[in-house]
C-alpha positions as CSV (number, residue, x, y, z in Angstrom):
1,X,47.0,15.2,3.2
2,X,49.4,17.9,4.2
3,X,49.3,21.6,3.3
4,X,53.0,21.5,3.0
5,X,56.1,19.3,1.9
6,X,59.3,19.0,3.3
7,X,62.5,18.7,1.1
8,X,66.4,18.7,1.1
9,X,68.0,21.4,-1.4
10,X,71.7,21.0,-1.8
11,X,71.6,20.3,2.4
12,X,69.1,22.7,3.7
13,X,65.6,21.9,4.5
14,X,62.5,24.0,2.7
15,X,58.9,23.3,3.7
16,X,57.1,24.2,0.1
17,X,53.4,24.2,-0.3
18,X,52.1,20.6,-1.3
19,X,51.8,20.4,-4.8
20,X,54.4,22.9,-5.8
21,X,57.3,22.4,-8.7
22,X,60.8,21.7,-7.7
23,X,61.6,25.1,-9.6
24,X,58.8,26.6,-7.1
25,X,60.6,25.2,-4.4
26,X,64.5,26.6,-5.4
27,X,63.0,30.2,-6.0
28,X,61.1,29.8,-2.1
29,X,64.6,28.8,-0.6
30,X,66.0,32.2,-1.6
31,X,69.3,32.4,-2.5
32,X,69.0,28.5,-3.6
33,X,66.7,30.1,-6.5
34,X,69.4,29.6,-9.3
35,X,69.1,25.8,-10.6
36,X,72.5,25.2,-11.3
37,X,75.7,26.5,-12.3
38,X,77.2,26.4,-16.3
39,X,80.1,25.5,-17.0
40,X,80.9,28.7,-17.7
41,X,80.7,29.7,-14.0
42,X,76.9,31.6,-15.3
43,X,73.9,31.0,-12.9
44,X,71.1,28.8,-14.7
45,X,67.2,29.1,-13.5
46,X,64.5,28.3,-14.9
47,X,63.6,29.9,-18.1
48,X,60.7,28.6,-20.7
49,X,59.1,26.8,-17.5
50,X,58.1,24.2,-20.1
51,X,61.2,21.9,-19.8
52,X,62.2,23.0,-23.7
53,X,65.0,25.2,-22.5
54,X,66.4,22.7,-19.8
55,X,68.1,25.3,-17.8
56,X,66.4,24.0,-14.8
57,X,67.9,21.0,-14.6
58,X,69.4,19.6,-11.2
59,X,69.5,16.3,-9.5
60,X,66.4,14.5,-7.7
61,X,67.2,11.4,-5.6
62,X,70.3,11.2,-7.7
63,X,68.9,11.4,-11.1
64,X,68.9,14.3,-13.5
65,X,65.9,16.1,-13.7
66,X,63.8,19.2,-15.0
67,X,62.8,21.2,-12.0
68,X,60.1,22.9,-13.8
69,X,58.6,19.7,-14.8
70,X,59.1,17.8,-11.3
71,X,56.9,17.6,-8.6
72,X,58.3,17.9,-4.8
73,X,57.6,14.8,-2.8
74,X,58.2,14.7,1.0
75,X,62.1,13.9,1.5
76,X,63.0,14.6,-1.7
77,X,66.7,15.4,-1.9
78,X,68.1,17.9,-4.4
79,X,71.2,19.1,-5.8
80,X,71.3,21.9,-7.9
81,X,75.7,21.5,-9.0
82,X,76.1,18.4,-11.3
C-alpha cells in the first residue's frame, strides 16, 4: 500500500497522504484550499467538517460531493466550480 495518493484538483496534480479527506487534500494544494465559489462570488471551505454545513461541496469523478466526508482515491479527479 502506498504512503501517498495522487489526485487531479481543478487540473493540477497533488500527492496527499493515503488516507486523507478530499477537504485535506484542497487545504494541501494551497491556494486550491477554498472548496468552491458561491454564487455570490464568496469563497466556500470547509466549515463544520461534519458534512452538516455543506460548504465543502465540489465535484468528484463528476458527481457532487462533500469533501469533508470523501475519501481521496488514486486518480481521483476534482472540481471545486460547479
Amino acid at each position: 500500500m502506498s504512503a501517498h495518493t495522487l489526485l487531479n484538483i481543478d487540473g493540477h496534480l497533488v500527492r496527499v497522504k493515503a488516507g486523507s479527506s478530499v477537504a485535506a487534500a484542497l487545504r494541501v494544494a494551497g491556494g486550491m484550499g477554498v472548496a468552491r465559489i458561491s454564487v455570490t462570488g464568496q469563497q466556500r471551505a470547509p466549515f463544520c467538517g461534519m458534512g452538516v454545513c455543506q460548504e465543502c461541496r465540489v465535484l468528484i469523478d463528476g458527481r457532487r460531493r462533500l469533501a469533508c466526508q470523501t475519501v481521496c482515491v488514486e486518480g481521483m479527479r476534482v472540481e471545486t466550480a460547479e
